[in-house]
C-alpha positions as CSV (number, residue, x, y, z in Angstrom):
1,X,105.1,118.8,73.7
2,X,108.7,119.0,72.5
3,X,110.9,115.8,73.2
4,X,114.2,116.2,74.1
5,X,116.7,113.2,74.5
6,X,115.6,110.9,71.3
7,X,118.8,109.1,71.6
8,X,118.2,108.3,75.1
9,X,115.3,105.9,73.5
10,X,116.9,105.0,70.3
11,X,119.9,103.5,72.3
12,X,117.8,101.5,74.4
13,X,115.6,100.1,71.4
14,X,118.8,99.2,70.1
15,X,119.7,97.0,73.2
16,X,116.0,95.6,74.2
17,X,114.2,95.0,70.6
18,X,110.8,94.5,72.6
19,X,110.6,98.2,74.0
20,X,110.9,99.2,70.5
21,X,107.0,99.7,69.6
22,X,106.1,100.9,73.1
23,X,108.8,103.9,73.1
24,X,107.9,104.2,69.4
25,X,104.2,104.6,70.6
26,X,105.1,106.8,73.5
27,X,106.9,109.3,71.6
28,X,104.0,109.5,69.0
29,X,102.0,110.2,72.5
30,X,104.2,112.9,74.1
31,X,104.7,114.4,70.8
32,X,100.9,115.1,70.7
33,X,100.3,115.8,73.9
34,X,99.3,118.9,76.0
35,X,100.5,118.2,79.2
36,X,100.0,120.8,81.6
37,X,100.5,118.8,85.3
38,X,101.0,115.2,86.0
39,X,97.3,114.5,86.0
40,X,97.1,115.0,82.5
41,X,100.0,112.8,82.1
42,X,98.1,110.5,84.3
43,X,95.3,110.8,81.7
44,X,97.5,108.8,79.4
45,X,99.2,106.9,81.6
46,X,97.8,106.3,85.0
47,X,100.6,104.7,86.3
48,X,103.2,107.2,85.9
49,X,104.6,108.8,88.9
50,X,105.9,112.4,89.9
51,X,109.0,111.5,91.7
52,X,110.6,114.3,93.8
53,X,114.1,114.3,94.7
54,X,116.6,115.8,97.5
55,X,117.8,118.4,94.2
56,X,113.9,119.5,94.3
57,X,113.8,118.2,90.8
58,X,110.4,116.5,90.0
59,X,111.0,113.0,87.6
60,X,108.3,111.9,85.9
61,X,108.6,107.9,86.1
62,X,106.5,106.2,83.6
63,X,106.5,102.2,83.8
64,X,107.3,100.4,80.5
65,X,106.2,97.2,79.2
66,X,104.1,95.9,82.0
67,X,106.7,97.2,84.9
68,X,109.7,95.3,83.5
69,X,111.6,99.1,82.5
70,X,111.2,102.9,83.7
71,X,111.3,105.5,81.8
72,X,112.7,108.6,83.4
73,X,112.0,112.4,82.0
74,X,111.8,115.8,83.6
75,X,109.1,117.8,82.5
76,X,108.8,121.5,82.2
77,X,104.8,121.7,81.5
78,X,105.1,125.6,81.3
79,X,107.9,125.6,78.0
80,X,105.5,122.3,77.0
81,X,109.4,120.5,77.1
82,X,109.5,116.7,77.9
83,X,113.2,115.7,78.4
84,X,114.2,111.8,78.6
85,X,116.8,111.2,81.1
86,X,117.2,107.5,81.3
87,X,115.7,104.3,80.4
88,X,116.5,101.0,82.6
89,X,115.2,97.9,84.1
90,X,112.9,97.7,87.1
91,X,115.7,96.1,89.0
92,X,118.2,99.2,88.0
93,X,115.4,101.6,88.8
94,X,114.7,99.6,92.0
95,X,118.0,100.6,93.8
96,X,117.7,104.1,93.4
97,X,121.2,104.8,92.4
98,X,120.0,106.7,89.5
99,X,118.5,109.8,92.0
100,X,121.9,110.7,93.0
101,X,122.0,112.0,89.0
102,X,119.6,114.1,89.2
């Protein structure tokens, strides 16, 4: 897959040190990856989410570090293009604010 939105991730490694190696870990994983629908994105990580909004955009919500962080991308599985929109707490992702963005 092609992974669009890098600095999305390197800024919030820079603010939260311990989501470092797991971001580091994920982008190795998308990078590899043949996703071609959520369940094979479920293959990898069973807990992440398809999330559809009013916009009739589709987030892909994967929880980070044991459901303390989200991780929010949009995935086009046809162009193979995974693009990071956001990465925030569980309590930030928890009021929903952030779907009036997308």
């Amino acid at each position: 897959m092609t992974l669009l939105g890098q600095d999305v991730l390197t800024r919030s490694a820079k603010r939260n040190k311990p989501l470092r190696a797991w971001l580091e870990s994920w982008v190795t994983d998308v990078v590899n990856a043949e996703w071609h629908a959520i369940g094979d994105v479920r293959k990898m990580y069973p807990a992440a989410d398809g999330v559809p909004l009013t916009s009739r955009t589709v987030v892909t919500v994967f929880n980070v570090k044991g459901n303390d962080f989200r991780l929010l991308t949009w995935i086009d599985y046809m162009a193979g293009i995974v693009q990071v929109l956001d990465v925030m707490t569980h309590a930030e992702y928890s009021k929903d604010l952030w779907k009036m963005r997308y």
